[in-house]
Backbone as JSON, one array per atom type, in Angstrom:
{
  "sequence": "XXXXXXXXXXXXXXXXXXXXXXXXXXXXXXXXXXXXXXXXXXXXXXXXXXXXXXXXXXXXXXXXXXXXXXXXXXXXXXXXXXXXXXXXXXXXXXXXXXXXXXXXXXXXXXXXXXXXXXXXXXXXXXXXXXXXXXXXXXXXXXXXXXXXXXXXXXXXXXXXXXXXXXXXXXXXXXXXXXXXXXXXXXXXXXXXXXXXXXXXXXXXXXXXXXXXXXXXXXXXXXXXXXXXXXXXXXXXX",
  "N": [[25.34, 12.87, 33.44], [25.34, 13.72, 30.83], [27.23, 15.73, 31.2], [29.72, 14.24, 31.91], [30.07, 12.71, 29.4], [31.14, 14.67, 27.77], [33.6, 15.32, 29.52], [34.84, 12.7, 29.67], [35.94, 12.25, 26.79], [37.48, 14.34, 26.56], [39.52, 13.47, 28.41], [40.37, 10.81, 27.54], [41.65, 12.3, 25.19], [44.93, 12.36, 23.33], [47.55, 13.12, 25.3], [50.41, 13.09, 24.77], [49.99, 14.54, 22.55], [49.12, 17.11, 23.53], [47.8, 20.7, 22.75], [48.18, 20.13, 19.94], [47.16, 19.28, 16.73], [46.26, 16.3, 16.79], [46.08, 16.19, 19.42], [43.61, 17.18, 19.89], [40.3, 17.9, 20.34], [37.75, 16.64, 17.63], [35.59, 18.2, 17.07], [32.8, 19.91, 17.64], [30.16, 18.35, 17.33], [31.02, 15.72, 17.09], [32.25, 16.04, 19.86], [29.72, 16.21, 21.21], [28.28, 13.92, 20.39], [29.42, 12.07, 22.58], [28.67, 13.07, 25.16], [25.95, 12.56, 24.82], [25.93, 10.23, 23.6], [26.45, 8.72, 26.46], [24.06, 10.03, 28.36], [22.24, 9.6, 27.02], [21.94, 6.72, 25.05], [23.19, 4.91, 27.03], [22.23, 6.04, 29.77], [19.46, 6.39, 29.81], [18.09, 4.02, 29.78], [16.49, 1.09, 30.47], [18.42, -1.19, 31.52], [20.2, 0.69, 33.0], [18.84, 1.68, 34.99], [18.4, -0.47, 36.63], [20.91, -0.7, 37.46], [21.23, 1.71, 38.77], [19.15, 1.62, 40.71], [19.47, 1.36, 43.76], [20.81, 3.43, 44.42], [19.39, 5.78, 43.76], [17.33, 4.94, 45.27], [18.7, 5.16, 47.77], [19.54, 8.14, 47.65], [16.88, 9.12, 47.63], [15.25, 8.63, 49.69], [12.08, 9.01, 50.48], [10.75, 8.97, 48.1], [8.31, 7.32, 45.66], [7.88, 3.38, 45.43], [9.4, 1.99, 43.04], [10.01, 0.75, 40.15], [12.66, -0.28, 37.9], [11.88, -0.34, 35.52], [9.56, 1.42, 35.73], [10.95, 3.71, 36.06], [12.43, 3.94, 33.74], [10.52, 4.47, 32.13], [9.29, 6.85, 32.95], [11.91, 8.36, 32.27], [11.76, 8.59, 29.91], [9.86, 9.4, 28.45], [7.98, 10.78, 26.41], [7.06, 14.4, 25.28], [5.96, 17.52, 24.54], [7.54, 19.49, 25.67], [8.81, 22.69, 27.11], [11.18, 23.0, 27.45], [15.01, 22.74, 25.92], [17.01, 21.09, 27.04], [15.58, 18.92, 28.91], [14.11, 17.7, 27.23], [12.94, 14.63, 25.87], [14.12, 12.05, 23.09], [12.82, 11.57, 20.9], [11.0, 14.34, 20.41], [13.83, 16.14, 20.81], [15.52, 17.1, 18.94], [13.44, 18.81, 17.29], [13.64, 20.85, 18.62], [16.38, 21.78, 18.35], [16.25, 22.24, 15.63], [14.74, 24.25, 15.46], [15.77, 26.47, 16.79], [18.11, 26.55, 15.41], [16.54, 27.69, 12.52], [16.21, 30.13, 13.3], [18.31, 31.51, 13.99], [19.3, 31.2, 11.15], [17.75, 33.36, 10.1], [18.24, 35.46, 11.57], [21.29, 36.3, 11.5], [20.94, 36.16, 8.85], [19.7, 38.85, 8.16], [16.67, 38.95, 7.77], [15.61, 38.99, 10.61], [15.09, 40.59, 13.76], [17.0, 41.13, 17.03], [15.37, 42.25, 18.78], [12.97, 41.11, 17.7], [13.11, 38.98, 17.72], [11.74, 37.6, 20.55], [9.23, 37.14, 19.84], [9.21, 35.59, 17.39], [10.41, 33.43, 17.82], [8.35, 32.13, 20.25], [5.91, 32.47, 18.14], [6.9, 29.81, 16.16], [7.45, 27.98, 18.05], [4.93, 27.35, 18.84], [3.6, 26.7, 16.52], [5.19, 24.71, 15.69], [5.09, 23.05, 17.93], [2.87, 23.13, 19.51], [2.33, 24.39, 21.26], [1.9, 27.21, 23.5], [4.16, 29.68, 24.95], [4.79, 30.56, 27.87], [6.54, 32.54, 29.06], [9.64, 34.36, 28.66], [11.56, 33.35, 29.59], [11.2, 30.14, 29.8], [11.0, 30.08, 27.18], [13.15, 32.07, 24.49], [15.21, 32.5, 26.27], [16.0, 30.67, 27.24], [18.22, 29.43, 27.01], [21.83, 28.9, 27.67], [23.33, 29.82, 24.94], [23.49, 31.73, 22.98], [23.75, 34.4, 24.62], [26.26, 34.27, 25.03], [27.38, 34.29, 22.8], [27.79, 32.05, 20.99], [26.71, 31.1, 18.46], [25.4, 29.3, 16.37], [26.0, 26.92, 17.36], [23.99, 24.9, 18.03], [23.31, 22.92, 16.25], [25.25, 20.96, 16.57], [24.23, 19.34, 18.36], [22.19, 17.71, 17.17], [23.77, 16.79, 15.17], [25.3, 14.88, 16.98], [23.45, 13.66, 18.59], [23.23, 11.56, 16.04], [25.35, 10.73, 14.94], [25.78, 9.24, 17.62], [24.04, 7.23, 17.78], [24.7, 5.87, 15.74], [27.41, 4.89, 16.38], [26.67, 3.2, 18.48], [25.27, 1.07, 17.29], [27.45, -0.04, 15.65], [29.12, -0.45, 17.79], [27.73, -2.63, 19.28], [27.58, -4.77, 17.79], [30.34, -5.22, 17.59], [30.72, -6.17, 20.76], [28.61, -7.0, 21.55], [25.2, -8.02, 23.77], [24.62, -4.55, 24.53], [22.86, -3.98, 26.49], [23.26, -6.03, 28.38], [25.87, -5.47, 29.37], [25.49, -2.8, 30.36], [23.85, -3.38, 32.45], [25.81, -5.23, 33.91], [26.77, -3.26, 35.53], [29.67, -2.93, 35.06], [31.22, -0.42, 33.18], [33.19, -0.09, 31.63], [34.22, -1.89, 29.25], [32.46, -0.06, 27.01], [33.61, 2.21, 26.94], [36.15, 1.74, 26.56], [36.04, 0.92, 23.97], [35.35, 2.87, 22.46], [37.33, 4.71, 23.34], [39.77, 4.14, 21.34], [38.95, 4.48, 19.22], [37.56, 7.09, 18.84], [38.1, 8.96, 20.76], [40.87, 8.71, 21.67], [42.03, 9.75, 18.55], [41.43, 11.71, 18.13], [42.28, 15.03, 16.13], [43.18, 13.91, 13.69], [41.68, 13.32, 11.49], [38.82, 14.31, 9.76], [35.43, 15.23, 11.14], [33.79, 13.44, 9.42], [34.78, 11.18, 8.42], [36.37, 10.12, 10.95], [33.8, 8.98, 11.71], [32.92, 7.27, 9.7], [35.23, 5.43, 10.05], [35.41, 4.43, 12.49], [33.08, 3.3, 12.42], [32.42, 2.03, 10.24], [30.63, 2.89, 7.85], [29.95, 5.97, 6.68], [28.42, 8.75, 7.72], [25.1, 8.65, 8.57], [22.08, 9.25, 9.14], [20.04, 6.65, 9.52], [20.65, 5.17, 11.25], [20.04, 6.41, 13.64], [17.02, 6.86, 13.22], [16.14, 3.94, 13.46], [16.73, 3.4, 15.62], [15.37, 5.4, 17.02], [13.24, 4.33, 16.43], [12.89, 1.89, 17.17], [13.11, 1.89, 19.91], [11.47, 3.72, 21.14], [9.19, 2.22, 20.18], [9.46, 0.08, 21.49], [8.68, 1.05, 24.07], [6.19, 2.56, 24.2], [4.56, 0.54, 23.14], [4.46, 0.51, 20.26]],
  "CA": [[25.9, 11.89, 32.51], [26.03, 14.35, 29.3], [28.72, 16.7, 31.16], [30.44, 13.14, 31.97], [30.69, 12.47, 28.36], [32.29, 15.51, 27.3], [34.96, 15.13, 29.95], [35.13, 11.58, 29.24], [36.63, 12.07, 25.88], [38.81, 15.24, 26.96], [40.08, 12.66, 29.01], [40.45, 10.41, 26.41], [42.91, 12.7, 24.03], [46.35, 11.86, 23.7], [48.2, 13.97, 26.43], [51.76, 13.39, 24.22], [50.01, 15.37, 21.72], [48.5, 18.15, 23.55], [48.34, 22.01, 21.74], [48.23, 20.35, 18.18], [45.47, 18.97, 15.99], [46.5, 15.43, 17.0], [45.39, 16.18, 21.15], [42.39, 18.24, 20.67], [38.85, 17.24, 19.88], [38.11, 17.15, 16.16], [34.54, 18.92, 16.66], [31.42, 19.87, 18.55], [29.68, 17.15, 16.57], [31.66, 14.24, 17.8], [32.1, 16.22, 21.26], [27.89, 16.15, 21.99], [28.14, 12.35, 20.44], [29.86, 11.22, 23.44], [27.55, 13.64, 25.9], [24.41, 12.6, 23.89], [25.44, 8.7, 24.22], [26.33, 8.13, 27.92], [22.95, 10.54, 28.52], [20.71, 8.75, 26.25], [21.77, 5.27, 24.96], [23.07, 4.43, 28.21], [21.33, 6.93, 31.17], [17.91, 6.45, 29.66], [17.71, 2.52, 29.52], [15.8, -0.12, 31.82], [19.58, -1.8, 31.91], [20.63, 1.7, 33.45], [17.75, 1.97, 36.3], [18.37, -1.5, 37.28], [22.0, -0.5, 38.46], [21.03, 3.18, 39.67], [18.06, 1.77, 41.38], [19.92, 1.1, 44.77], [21.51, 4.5, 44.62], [18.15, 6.83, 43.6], [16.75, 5.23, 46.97], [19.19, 5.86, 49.29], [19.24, 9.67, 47.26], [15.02, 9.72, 47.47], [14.18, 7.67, 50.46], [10.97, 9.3, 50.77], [10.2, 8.71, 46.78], [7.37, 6.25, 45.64], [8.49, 2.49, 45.1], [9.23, 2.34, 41.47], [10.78, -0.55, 39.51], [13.51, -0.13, 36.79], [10.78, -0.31, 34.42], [9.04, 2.72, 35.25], [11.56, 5.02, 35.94], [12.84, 4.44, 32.42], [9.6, 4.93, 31.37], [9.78, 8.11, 33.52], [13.07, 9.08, 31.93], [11.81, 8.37, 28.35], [8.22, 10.18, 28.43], [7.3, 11.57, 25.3], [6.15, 15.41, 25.43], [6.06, 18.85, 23.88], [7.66, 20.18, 26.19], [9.02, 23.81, 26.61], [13.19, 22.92, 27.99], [15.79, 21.74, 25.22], [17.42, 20.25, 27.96], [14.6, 17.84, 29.55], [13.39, 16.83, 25.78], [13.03, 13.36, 25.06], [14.85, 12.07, 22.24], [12.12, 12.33, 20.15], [11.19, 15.55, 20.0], [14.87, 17.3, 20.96], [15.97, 17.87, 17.13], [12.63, 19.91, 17.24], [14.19, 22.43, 19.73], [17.78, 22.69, 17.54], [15.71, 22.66, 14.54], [13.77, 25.36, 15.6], [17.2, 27.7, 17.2], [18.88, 26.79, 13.31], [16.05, 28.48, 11.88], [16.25, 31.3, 13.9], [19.59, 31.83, 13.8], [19.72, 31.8, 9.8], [17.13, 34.85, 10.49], [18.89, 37.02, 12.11], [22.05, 36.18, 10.04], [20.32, 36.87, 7.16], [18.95, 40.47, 8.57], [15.34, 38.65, 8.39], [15.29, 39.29, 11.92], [16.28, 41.53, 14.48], [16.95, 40.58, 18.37], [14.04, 42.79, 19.25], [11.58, 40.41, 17.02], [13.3, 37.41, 18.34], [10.74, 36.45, 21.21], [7.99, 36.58, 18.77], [9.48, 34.32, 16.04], [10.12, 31.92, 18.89], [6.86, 31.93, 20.23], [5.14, 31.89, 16.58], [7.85, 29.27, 15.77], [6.8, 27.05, 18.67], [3.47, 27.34, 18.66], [3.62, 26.13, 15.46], [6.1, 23.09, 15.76], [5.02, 22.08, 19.18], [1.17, 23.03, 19.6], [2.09, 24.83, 22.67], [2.13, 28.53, 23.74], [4.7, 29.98, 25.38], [3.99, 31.62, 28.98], [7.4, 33.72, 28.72], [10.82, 34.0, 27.62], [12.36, 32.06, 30.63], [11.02, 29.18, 28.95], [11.4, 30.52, 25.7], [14.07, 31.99, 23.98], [16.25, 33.18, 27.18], [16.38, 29.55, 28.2], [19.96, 28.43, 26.66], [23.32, 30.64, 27.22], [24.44, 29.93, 24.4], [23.21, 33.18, 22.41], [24.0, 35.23, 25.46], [27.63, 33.89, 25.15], [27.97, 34.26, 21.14], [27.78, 30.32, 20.58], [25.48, 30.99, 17.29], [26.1, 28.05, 15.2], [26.09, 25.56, 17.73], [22.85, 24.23, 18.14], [23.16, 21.99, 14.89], [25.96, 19.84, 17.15], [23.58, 18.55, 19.26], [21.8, 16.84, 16.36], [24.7, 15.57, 14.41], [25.75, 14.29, 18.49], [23.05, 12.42, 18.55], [23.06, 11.02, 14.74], [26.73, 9.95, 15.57], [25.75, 8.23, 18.82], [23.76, 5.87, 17.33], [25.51, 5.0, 14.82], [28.72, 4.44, 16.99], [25.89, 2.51, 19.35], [25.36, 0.02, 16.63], [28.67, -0.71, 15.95], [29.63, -1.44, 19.3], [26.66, -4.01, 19.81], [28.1, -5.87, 16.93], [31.49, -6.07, 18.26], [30.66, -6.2, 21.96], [27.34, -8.22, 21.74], [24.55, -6.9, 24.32], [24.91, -3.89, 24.9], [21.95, -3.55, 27.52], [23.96, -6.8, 29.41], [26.65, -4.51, 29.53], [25.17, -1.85, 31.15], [23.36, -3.98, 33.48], [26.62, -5.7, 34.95], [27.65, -2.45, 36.25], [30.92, -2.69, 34.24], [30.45, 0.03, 31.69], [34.58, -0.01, 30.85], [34.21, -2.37, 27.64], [31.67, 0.6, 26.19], [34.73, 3.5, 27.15], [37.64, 0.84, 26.01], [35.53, 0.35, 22.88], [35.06, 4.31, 22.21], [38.77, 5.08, 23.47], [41.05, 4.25, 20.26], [37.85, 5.1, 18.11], [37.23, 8.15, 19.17], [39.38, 9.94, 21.29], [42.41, 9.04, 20.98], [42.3, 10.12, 16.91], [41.87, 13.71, 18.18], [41.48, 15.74, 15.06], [43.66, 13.72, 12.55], [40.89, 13.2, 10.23], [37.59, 14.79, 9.51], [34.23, 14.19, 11.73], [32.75, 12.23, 9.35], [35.97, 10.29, 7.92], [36.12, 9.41, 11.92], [32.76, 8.17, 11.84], [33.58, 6.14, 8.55], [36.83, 4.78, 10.35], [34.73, 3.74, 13.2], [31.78, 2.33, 12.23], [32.84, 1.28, 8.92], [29.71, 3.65, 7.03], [29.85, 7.26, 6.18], [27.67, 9.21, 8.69], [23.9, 8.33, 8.18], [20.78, 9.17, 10.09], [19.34, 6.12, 9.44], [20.83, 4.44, 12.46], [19.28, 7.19, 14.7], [16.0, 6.53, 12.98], [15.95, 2.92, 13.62], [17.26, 3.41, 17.03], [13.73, 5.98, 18.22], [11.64, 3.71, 16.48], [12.7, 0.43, 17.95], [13.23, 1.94, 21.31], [9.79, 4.26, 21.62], [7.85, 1.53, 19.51], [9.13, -0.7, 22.75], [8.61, 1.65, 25.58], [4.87, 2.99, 23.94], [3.82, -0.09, 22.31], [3.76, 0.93, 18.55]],
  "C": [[26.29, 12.56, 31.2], [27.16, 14.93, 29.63], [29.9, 15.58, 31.04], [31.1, 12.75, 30.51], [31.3, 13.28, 27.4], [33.62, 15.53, 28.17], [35.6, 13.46, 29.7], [36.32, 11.28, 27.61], [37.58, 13.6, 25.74], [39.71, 14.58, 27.72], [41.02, 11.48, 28.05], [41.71, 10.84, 25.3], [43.88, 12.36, 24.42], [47.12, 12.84, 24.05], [49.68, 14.43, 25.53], [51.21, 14.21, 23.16], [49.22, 17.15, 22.18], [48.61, 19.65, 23.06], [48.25, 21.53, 20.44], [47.02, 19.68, 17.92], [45.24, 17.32, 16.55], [45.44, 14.94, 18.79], [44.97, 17.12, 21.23], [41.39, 17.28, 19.84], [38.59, 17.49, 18.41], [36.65, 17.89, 16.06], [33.31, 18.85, 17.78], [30.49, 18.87, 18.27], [29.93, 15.87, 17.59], [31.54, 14.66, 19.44], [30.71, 15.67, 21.23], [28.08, 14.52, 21.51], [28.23, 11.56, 21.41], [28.94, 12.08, 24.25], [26.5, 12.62, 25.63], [24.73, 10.85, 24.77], [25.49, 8.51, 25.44], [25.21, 8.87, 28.17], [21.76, 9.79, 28.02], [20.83, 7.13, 25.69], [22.11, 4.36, 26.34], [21.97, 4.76, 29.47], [19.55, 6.28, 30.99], [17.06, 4.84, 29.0], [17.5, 1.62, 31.02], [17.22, -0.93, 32.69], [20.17, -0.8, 33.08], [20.17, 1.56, 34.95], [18.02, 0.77, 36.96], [19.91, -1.28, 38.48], [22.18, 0.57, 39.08], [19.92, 2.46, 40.58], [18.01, 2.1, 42.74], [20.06, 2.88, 45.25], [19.98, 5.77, 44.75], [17.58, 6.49, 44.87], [17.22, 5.59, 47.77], [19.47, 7.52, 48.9], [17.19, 9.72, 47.85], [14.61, 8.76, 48.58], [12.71, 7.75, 50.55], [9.63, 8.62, 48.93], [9.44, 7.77, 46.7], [8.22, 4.44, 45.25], [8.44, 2.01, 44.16], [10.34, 1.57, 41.48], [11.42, 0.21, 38.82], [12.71, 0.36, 35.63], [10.24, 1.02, 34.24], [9.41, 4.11, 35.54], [11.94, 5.03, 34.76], [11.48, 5.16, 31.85], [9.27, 6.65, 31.36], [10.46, 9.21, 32.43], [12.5, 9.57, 30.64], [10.42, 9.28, 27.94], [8.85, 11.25, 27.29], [6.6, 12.84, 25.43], [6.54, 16.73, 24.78], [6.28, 19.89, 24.85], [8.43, 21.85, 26.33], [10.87, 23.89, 26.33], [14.26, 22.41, 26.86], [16.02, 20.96, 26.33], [16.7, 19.03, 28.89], [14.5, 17.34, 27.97], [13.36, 15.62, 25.83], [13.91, 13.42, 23.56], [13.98, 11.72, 21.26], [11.83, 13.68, 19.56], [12.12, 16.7, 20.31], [15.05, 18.03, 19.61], [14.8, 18.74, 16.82], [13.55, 20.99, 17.72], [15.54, 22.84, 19.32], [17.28, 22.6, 16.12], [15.39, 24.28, 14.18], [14.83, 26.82, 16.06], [17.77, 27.79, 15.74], [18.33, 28.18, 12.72], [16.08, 29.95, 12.1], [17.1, 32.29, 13.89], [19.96, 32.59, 12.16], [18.57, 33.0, 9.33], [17.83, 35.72, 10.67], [19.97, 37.06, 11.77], [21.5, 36.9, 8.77], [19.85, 38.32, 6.93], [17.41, 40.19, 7.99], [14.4, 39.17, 9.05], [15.75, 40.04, 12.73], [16.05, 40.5, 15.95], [15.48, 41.19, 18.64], [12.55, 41.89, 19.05], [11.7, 39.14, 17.76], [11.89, 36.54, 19.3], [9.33, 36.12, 20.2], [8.3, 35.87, 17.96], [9.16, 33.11, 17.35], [9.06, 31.45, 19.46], [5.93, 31.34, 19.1], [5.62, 30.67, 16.59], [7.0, 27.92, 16.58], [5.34, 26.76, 18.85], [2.81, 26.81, 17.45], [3.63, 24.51, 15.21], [5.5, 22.48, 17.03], [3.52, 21.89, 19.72], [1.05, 23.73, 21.07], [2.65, 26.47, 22.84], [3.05, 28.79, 24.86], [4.67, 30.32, 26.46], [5.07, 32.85, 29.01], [8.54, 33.44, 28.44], [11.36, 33.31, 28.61], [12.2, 30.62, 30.33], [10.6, 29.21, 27.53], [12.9, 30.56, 24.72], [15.22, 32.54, 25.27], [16.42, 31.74, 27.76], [18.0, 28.75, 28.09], [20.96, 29.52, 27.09], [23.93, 30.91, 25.93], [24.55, 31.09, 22.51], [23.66, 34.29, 22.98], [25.53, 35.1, 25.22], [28.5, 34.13, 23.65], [28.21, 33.01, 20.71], [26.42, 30.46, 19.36], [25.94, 30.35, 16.52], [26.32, 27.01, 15.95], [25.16, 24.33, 17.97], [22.68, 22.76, 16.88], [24.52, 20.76, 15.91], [25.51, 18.8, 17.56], [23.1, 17.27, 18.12], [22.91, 16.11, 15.53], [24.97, 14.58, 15.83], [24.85, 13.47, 18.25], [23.05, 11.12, 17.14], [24.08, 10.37, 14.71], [26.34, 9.16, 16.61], [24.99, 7.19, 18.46], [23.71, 5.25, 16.26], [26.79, 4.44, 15.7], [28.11, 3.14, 18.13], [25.86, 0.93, 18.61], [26.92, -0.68, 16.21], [29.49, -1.37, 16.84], [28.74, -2.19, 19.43], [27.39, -4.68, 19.1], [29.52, -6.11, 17.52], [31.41, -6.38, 19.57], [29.2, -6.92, 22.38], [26.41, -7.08, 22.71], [24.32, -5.79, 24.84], [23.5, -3.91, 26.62], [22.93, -5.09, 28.79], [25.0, -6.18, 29.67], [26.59, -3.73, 30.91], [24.74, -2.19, 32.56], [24.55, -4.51, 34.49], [27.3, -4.7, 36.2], [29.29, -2.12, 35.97], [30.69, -1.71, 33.1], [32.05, 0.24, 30.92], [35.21, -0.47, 29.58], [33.35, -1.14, 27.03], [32.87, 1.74, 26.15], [36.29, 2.92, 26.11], [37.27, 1.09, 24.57], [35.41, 1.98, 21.95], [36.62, 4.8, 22.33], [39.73, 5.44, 21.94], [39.85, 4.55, 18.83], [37.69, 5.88, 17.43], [38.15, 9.35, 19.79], [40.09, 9.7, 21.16], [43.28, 9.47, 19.59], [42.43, 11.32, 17.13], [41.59, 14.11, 16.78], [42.52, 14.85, 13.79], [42.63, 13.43, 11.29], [39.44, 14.09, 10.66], [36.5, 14.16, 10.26], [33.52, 13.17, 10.78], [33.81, 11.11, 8.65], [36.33, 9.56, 9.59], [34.73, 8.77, 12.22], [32.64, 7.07, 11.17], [34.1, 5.02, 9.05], [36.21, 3.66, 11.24], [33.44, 3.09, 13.02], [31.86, 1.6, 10.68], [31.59, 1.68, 7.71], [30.0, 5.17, 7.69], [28.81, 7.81, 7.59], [26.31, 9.19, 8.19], [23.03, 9.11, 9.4], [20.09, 8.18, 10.28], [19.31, 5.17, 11.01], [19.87, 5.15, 13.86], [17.59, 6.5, 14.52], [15.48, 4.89, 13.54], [15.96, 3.03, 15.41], [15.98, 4.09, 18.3], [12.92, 5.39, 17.96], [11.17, 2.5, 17.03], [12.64, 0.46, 19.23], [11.48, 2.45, 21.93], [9.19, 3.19, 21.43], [7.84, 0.86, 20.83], [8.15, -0.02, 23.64], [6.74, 1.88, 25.21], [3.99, 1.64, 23.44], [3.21, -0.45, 20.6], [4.42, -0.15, 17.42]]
}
């Protein structure tokens, strides 16, 4: 569902403008936004599991018989774990927190590559309360150091900080979003993102498109509201 929402809004650009600033993406930011949301405000909701449920059995026949309920709960589990990529949306912005810092290390001549697994280790062991066993679930776990992508890790977090802000906005014009999801129609949430989002392509600035579309400046606060009303549900708090 995250690769889905990066082709989703490559899909999305306007074709008559392709090659100029008009029909390309205006940023890694906004790209992971659309990843981030169909992955996490949609993928990782009770509304979600109710219309995968059919499908995960005839994939897992053998699997235990598990309601909607507690595969989200499943999905949503809270843990310190070692993977960016599994995280909860709790503690992910730990794990591009923690690459930032690292990064403006060895930038800075701080750090060298050689020291690297030990910061990361220290680093986590720190932030997460958990020791490392080796670099395969350490610092060799992303490509995107191996590839020269240094500076991208900070996307992810604006991605999500954008997605739910663009989340709230669409409830208000589109009413429940979780009835939405549930009908199995998810084409009002794409329609609703379409002339928003993609089709602006880069004519304005990521956060002057966030502005445009949600009608506020780019905040965190929406995110904030968004893990505390969702965990407080799912945990009880």
């Amino acid at each position: 569902m995250h690769e889905t929402g990066h082709a989703l809004y490559e899909q999305g650009l306007d074709a008559d403008h392709s090659y100029t600033p008009r029909g390309a993406a205006v940023s890694l930011g906004v790209h992971e936004s659309q990843s981030r949301f169909w992955e996490n405000q949609i993928g990782r909701t009770p509304a979600f599991w109710k219309v995968a449920l059919p499908w995960y059995k005839e994939c897992f026949p053998s699997a235990p018989e598990w309601d909607p309920a507690t595969l989200n709960r499943i999905a949503n589990k809270v843990s310190t774990g070692y993977i960016r990529v599994e995280a909860d949306e709790v503690t992910y912005n730990l794990h591009v927190m923690l690459r930032y810092e690292i990064e403006k290390q060895l930038f800075n001549g701080e750090l060298t590559v050689k020291e690297l697994p030990n910061a990361w280790n220290t680093m986590f062991q720190e932030w997460f309360g958990e020791e490392v066993p080796n670099d395969r679930l350490g610092c060799l776990q992303d490509i995107h150091w191996s590839m020269g992508a240094f500076g991208y890790f900070p996307t992810y977090t604006l991605g999500n900080l954008y997605a739910a802000q663009l989340l709230e906005s669409m409830a208000e014009e589109l009413g429940d979003i979780d009835a939405l999801v549930e009908s199995g129609d998810w084409s009002p949430l794409l329609e609703w993102l379409r002339p928003r989002i993609h089709a602006e392509g880069s004519k304005m600035s990521p956060a002057d498109l966030i502005e445009k579309a949600t009608g506020a400046p780019p905040s965190p606060e929406p995110f904030l509201r968004y893990v505390e009303e969702k965990y407080g549900r799912i945990y009880g708090l």
